[in-house]
N, CA, C and O atoms as CSV, one atom per row, in Angstrom:
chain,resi,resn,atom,element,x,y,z
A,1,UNK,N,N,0.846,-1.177,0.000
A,1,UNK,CA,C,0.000,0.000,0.000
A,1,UNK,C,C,0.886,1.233,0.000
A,1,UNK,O,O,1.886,1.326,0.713
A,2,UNK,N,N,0.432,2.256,-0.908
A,2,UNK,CA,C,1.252,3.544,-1.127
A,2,UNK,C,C,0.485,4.184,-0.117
A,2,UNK,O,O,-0.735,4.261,0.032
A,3,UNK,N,N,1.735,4.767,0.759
A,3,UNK,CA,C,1.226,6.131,1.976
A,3,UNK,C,C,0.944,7.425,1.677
A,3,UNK,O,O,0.568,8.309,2.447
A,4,UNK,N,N,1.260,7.509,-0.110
A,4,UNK,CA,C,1.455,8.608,-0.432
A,4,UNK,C,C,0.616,9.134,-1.560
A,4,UNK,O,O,0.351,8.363,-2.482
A,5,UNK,N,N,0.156,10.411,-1.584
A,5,UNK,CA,C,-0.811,10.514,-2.870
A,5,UNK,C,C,0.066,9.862,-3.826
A,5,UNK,O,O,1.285,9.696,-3.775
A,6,UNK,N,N,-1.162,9.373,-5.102
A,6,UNK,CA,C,-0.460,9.154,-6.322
A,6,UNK,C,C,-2.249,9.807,-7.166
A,6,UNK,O,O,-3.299,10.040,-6.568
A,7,UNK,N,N,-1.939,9.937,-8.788
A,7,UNK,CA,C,-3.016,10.108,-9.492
A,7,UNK,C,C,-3.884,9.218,-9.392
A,7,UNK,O,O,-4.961,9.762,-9.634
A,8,UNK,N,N,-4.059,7.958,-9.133
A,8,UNK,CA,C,-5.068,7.321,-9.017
A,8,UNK,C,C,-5.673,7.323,-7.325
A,8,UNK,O,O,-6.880,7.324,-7.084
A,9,UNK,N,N,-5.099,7.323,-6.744
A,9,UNK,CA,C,-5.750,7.226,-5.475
A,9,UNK,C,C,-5.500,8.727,-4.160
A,9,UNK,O,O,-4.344,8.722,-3.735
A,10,UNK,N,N,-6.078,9.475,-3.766
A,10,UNK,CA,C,-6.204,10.886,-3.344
A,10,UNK,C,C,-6.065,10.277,-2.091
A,10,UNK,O,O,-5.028,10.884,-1.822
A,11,UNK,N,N,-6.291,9.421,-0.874
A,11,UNK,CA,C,-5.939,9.268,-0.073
A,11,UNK,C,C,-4.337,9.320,0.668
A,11,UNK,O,O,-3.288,8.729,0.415
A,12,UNK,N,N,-4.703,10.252,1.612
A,12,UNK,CA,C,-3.936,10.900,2.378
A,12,UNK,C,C,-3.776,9.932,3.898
A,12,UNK,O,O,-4.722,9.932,4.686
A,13,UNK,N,N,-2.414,9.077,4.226
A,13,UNK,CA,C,-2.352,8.389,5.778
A,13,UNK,C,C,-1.274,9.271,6.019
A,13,UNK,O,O,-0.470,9.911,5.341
A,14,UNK,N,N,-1.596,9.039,7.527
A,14,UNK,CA,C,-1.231,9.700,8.871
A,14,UNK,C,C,-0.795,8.705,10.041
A,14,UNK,O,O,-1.682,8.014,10.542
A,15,UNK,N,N,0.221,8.614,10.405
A,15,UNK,CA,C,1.078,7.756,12.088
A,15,UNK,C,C,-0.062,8.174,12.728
A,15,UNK,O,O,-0.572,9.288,12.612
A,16,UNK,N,N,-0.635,6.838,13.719
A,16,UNK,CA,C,-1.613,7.356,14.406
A,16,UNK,C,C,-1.404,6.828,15.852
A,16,UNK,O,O,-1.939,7.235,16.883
A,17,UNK,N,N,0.073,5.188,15.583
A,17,UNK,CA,C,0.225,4.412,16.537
A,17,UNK,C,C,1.389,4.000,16.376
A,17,UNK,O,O,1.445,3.416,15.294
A,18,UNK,N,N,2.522,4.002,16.985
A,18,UNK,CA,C,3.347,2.752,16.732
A,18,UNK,C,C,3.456,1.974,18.360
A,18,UNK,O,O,3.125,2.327,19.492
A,19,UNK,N,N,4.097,0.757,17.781
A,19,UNK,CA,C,4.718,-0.551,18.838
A,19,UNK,C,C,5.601,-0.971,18.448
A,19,UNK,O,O,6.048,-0.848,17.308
A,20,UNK,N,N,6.141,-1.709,19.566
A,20,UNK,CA,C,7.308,-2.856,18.974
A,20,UNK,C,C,6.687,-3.982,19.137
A,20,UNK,O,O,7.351,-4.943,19.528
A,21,UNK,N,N,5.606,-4.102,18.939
A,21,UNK,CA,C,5.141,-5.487,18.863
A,21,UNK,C,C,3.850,-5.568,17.839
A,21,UNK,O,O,2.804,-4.927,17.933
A,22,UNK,N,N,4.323,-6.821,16.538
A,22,UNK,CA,C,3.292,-6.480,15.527
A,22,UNK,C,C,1.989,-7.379,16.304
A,22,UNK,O,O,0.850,-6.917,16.239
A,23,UNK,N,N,2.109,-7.969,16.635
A,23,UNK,CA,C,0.657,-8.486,17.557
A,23,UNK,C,C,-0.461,-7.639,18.558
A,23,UNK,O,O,-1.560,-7.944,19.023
A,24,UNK,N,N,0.420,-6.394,18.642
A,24,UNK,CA,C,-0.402,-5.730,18.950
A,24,UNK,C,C,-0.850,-4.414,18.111
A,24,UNK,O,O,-1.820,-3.662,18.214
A,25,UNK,N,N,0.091,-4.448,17.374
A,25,UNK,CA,C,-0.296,-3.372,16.258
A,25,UNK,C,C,-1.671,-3.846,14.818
A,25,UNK,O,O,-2.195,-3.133,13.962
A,26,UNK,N,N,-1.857,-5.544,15.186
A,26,UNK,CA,C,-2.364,-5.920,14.407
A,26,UNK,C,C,-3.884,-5.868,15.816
A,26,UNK,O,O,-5.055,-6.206,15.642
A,27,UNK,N,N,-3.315,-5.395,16.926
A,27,UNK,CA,C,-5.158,-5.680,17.687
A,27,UNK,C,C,-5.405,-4.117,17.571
A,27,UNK,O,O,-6.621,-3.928,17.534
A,28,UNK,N,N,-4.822,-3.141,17.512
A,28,UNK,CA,C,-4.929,-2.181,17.418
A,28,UNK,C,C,-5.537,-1.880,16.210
A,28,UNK,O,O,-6.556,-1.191,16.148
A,29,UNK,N,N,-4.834,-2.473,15.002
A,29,UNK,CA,C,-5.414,-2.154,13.552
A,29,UNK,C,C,-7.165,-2.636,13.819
A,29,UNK,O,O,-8.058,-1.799,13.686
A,30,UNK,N,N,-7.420,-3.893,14.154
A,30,UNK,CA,C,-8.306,-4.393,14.513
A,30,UNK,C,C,-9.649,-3.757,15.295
A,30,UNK,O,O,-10.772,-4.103,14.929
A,31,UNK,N,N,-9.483,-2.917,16.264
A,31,UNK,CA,C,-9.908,-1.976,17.827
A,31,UNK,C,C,-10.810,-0.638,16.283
A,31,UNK,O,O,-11.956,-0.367,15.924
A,32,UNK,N,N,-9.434,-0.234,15.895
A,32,UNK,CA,C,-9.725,1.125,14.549
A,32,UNK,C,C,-10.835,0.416,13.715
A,32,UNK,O,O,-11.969,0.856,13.904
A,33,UNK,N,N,-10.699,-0.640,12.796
A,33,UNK,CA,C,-11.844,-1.044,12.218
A,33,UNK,C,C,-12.958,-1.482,12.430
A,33,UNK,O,O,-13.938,-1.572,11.689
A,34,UNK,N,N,-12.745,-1.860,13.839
A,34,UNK,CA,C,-14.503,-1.863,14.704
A,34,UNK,C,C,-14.875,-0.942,14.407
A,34,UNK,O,O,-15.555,-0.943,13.381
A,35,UNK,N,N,-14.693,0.115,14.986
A,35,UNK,CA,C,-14.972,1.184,14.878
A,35,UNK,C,C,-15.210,2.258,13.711
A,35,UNK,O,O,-15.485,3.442,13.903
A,36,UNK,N,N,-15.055,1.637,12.477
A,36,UNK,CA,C,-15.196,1.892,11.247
A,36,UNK,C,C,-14.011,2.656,10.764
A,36,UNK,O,O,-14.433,3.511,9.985
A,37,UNK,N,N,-12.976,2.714,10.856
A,37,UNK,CA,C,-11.852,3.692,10.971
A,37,UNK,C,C,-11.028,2.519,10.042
A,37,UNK,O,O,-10.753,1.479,10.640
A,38,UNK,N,N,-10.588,2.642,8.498
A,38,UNK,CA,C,-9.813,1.867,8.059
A,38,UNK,C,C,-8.157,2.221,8.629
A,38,UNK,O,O,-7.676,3.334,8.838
A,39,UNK,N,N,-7.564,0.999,8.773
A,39,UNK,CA,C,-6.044,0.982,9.162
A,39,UNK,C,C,-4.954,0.055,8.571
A,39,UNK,O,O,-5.074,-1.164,8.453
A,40,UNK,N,N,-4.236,0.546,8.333
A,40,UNK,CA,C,-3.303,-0.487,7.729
A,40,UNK,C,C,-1.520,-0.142,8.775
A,40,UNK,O,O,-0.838,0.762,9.258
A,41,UNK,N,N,-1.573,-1.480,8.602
A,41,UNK,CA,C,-0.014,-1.865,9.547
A,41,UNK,C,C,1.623,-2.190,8.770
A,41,UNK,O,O,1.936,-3.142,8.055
A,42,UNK,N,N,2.394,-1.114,9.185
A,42,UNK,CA,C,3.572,-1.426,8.454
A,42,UNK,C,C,4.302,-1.528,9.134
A,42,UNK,O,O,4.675,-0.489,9.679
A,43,UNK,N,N,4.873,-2.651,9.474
A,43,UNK,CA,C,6.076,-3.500,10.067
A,43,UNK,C,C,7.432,-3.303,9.444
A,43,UNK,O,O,7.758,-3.551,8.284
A,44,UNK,N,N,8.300,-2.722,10.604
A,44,UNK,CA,C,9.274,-3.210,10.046
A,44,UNK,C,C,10.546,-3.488,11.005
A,44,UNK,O,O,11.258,-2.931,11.841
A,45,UNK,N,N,10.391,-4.528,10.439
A,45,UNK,CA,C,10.750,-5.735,11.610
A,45,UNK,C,C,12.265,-5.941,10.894
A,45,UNK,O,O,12.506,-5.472,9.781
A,46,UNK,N,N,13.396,-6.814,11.792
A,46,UNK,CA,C,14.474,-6.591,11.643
A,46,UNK,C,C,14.397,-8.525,11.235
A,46,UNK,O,O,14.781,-9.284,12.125
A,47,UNK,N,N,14.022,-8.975,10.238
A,47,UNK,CA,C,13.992,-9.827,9.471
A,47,UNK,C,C,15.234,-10.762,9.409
A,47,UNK,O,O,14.950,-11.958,9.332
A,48,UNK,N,N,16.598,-10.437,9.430
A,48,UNK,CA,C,17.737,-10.775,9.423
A,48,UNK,C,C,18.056,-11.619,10.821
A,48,UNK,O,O,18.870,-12.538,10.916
A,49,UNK,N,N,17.243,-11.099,11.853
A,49,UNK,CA,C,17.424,-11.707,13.171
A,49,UNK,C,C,16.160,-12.406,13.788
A,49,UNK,O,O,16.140,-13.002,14.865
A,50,UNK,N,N,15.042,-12.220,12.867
A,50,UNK,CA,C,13.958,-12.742,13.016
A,50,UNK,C,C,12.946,-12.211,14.463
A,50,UNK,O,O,12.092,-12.796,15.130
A,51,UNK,N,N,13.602,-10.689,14.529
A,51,UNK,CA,C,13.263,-10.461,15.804
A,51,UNK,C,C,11.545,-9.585,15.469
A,51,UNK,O,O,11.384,-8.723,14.605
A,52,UNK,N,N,10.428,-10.126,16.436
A,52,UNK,CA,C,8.987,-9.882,16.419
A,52,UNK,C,C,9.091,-9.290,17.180
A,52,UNK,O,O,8.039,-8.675,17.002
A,53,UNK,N,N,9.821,-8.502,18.686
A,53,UNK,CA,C,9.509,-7.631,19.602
A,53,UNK,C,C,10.444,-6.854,20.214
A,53,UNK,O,O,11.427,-7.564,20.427
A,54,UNK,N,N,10.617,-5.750,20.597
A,54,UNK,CA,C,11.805,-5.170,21.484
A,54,UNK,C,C,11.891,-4.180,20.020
A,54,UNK,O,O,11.232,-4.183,18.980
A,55,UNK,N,N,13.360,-3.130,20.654
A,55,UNK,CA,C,13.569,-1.692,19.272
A,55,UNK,C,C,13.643,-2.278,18.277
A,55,UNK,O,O,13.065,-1.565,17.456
A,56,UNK,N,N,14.100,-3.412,17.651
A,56,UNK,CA,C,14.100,-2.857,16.417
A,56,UNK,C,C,12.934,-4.125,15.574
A,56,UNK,O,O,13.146,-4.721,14.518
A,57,UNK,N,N,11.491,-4.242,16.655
A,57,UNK,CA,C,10.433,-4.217,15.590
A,57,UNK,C,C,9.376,-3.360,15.762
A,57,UNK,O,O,8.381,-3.285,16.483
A,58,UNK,N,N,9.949,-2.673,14.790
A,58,UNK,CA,C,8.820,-1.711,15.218
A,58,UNK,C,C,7.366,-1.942,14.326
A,58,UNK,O,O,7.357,-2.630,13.305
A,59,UNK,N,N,6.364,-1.388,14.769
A,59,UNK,CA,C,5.071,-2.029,13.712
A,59,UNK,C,C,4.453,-0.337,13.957
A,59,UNK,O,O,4.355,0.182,15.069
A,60,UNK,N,N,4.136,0.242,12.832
A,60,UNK,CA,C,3.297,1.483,12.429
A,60,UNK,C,C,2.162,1.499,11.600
A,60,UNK,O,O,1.996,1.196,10.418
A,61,UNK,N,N,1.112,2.093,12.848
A,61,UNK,CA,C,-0.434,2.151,12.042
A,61,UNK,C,C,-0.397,3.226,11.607
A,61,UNK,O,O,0.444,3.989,12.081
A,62,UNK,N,N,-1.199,3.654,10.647
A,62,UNK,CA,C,-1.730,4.160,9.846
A,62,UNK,C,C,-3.114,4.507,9.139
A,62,UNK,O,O,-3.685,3.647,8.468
A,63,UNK,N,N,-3.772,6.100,9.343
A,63,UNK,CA,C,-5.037,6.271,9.020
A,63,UNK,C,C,-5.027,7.352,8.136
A,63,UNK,O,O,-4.173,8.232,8.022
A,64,UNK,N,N,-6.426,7.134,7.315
A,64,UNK,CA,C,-6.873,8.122,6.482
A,64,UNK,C,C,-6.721,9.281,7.290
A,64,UNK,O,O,-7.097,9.422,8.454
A,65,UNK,N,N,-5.893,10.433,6.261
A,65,UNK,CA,C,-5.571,11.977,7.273
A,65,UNK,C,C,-7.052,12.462,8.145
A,65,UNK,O,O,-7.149,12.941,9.275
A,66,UNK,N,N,-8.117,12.132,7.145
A,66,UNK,CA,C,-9.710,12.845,6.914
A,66,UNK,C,C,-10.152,12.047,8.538
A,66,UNK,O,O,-10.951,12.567,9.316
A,67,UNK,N,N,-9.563,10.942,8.760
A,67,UNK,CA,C,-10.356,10.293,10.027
A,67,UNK,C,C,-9.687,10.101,11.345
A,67,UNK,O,O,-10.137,9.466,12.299
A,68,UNK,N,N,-8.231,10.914,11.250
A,68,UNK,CA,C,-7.158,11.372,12.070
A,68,UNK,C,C,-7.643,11.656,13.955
A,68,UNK,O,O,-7.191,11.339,15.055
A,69,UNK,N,N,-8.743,12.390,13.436
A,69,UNK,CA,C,-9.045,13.289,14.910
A,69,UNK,C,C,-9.965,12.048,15.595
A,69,UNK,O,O,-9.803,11.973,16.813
A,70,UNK,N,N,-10.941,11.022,15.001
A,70,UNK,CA,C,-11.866,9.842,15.369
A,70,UNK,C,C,-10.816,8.910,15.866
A,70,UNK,O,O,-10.666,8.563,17.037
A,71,UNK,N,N,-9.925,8.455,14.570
A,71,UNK,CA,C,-8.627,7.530,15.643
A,71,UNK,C,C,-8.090,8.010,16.752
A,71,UNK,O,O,-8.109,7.503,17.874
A,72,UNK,N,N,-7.602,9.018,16.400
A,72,UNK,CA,C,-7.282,8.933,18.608
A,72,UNK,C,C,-8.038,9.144,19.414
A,72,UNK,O,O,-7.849,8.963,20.617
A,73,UNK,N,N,-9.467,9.750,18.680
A,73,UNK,CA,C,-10.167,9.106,20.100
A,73,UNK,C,C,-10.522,8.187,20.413
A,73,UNK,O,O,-10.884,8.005,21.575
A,74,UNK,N,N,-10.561,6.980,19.214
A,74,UNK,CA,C,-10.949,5.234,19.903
A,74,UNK,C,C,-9.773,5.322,20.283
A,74,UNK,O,O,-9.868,5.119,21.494
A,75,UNK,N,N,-7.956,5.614,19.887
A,75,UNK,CA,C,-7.238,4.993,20.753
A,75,UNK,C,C,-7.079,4.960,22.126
A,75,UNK,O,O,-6.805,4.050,22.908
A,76,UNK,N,N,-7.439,6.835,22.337
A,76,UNK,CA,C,-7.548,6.757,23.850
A,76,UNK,C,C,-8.367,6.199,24.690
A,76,UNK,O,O,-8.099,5.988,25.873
A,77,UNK,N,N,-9.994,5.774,23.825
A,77,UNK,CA,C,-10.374,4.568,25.016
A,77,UNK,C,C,-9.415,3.108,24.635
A,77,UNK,O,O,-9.458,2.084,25.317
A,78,UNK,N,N,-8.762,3.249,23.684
A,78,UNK,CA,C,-7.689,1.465,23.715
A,78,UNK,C,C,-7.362,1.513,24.804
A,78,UNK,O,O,-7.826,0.747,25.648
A,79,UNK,N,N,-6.066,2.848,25.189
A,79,UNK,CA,C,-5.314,2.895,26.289
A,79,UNK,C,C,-5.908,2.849,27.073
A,79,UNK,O,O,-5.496,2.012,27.877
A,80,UNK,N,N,-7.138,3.525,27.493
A,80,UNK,CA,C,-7.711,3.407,28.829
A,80,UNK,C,C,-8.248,1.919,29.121
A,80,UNK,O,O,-8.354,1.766,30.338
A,81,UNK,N,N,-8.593,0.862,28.452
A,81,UNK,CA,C,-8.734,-0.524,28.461
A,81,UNK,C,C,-7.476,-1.165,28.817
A,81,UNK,O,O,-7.371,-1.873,29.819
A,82,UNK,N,N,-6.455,-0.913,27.959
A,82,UNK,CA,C,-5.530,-1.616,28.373
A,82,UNK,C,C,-4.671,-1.411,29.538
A,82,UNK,O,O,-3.786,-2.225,29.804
């Protein structure tokens, strides 16, 4: 997925979350689309060492710019759950 305008697609994403853990960046992506809020997760994980958690995996969500101000407010009830 392109983060970035192109001519075919006008959508605009925005950092809305990161972790070092893609398991939770994938319940998080998850939490946003309940909530009708599309999200997409970009990992990037240190592959060479096979490492899934700690600095250097980091996992970054991502939202439509237009639905920016709605994601953090489901995130802040995430945090307040978790």
């Amino acid at each position: 997925m392109n983060l970035h305008n192109t001519e075919h697609d006008e959508t605009r994403w925005v950092l809305v979350y990161t972790t070092n853990t893609l398991w939770e960046a994938e319940v998080v992506r998850g939490f946003l689309r309940s909530h009708g809020i599309d999200a997409v997760v970009m990992p990037q994980v240190d592959t060479s060492r096979a490492l899934t958690i700690g600095g250097l995996a980091v996992a970054k969500i991502y939202v439509p710019t237009a639905v920016f101000a709605e994601a953090e407010r489901v995130l802040n009830t995430y945090r307040q759950q978790s």
